[in-house]
C-alpha positions in Angstrom: -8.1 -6.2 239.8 -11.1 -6.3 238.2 -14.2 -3.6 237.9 -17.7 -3.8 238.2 -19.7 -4.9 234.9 -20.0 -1.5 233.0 -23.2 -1.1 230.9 -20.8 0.0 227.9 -17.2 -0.2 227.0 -16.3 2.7 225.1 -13.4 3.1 223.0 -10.6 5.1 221.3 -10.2 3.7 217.8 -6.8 5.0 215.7 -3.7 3.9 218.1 -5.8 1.8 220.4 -7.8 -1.0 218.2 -6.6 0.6 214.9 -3.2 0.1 213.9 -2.8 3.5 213.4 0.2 4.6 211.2 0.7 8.0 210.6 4.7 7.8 211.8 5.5 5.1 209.6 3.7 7.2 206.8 6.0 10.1 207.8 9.2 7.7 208.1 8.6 6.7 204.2 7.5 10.3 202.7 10.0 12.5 203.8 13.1 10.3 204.3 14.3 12.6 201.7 14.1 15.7 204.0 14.4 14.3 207.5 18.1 13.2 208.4 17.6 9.0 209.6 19.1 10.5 213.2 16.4 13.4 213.7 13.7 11.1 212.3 11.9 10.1 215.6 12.0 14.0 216.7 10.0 15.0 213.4 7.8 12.4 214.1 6.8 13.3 217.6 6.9 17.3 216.7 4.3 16.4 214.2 1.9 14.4 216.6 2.1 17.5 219.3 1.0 19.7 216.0 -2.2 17.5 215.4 -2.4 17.5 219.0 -2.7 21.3 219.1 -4.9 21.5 216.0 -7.8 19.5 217.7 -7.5 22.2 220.8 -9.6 24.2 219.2 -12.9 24.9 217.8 -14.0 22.0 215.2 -12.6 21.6 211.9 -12.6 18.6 209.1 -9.9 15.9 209.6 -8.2 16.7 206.2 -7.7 20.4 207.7 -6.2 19.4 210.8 -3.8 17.1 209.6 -2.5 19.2 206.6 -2.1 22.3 209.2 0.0 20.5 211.5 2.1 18.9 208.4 2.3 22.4 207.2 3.1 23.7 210.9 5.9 21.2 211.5 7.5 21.5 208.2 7.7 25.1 208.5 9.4 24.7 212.1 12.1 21.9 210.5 12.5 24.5 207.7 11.7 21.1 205.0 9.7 21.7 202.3 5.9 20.6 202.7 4.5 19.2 199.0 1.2 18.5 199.9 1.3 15.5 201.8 -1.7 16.0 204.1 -4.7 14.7 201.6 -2.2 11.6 201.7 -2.6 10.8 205.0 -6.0 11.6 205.2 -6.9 9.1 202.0 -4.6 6.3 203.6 -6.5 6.4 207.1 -9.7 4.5 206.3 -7.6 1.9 205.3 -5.9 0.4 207.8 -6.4 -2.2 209.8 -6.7 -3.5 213.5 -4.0 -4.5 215.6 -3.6 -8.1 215.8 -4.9 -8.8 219.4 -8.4 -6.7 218.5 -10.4 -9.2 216.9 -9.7 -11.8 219.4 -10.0 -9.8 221.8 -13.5 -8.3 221.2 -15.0 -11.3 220.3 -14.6 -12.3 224.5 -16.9 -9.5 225.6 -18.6 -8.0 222.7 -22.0 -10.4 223.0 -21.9 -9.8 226.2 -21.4 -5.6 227.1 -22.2 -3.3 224.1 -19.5 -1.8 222.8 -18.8 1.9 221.7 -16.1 4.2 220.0 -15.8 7.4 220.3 -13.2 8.9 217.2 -11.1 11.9 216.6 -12.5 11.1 212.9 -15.0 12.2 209.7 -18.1 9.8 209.7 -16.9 8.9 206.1 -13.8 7.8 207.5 -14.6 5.8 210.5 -16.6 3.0 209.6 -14.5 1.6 206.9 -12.0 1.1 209.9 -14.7 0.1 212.6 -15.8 -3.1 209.3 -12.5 -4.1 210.2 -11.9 -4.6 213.4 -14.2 -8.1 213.4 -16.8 -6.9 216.0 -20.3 -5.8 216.2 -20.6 -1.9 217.6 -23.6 -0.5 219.6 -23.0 3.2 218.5 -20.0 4.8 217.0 -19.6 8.2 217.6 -17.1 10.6 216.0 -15.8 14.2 216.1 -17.7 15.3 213.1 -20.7 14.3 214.9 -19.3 16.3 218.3 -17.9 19.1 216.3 -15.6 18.8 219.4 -12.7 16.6 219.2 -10.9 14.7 221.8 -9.1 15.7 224.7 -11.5 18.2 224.8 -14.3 17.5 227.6 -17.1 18.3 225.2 -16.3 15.3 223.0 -16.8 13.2 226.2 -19.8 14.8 227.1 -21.4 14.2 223.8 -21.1 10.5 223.9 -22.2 10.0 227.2 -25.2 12.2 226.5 -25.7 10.4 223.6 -25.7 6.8 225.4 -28.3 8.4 227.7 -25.7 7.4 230.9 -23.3 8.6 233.2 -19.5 8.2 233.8 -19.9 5.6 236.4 -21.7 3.3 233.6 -18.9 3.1 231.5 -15.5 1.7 231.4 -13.7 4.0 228.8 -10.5 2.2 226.9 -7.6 3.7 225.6 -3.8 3.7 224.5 -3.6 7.9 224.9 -3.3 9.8 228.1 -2.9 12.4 226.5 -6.0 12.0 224.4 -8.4 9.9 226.7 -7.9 8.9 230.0 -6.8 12.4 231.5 -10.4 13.7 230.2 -12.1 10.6 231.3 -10.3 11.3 234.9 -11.5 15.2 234.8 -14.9 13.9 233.4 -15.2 11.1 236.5 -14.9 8.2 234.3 -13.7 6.0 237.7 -13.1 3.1 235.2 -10.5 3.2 232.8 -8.3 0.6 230.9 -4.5 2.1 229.2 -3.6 -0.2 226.6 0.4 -0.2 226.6 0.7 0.2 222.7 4.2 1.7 222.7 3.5 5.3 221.9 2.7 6.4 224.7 3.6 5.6 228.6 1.6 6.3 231.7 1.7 9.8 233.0 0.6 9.3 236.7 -0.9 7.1 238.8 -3.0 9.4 240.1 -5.2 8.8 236.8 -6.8 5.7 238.2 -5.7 3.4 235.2 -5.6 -0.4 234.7 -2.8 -1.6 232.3 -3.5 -4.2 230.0 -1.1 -5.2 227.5 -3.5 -5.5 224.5 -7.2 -5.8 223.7 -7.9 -9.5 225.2 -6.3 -8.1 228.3 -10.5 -6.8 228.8 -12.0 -9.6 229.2 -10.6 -10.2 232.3 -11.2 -6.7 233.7 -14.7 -7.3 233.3 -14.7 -10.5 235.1 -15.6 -12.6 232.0 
């Protein structure tokens, strides 16, 4: 399978190209709260927190993650000591997943690339000079004041790229973050990269699985 040439690849950073590790960061700080057998359950209680945090209207990063800490501690009845400015400080440091750099360097002469990121614009590019790559634009949730799933985030970067959703081919490891608004915003072409953290939902989403980034190149027919 393969899609037509898309004027821009656009992507999801943290998860998909950035190795993005706020569960092992939860793992290591409260392994003196969290019982080793309930571990994976606080981790994915805290995720569907920052999920609902983004939901709705626009607030810094730091905030959202240090609500939903403070949110699921409160439901797991474990003390919360402030570890939200943690996370946020640790996220502009981390790197790519292995397979990115290789992997970008097939297309990214050839079809401009783009991220869109549930992230502060003194966060992002620290990440983005990382990943080995040149960028066309990168766009963020600041710059939205909308973040991801939500529809407005989508329609801000593809207003800002001056196109529609037919001209781009929109790349993520999320569902629940990406590709279901690219499906309800007509993005036709979409790529799920099968990170681990997340499995397909449906089908009916109009997906290509790759296993990692160098999996594009292909789609693309380069």
């Amino acid at each position: 399978m393969s899609f037509l040439r898309p004027k821009y690849i656009t992507f999801d950073c943290y998860g998909t190209l950035t190795n993005f590790q706020m569960g092992t960061m939860t793992r290591e700080l409260f392994a003196d709260r969290v019982d080793a057998g309930q571990m994976d359950q606080f981790v994915k209680d805290f995720s569907a927190y920052r999920l609902d945090q983004v939901m709705g209207e626009w607030r810094p990063y730091d905030e959202i993650i240090k609500t939903s800490l403070m949110r699921v501690c409160k439901r797991w009845g474990v003390e919360y000591r402030g570890e939200g400015q943690l996370y946020y400080d640790a996220v502009p440091t981390w790197g790519p997943h292995a397979d990115v750099p290789a992997g970008l360097s097939k297309i990214a002469d050839k079809i401009p690339l783009v991220i869109f990121s549930n992230a502060m614009d003194e966060q992002i590019m620290s990440n983005v000079d990382k990943l080995g790559a040149p960028f066309h634009k990168v766009f963020t949730a600041q710059q939205a004041q909308a973040y991801k799933p939500r529809l407005a985030a989508f329609e801000f970067m593809l207003d800002n790229l001056g196109c529609g959703p037919e001209d781009v081919l929109h790349v993520s490891s999320s569902f629940r973050y990406d590709l279901m608004s690219a499906h309800d915003m007509k993005i036709k072409n979409k790529a799920f990269v099968a990170r681990g953290h997340e499995q397909p939902a449906n089908a009916v989403y109009g997906y290509h699985q790759i296993p990692d980034i160098g999996g594009l190149a292909g789609l693309v027919g380069l």
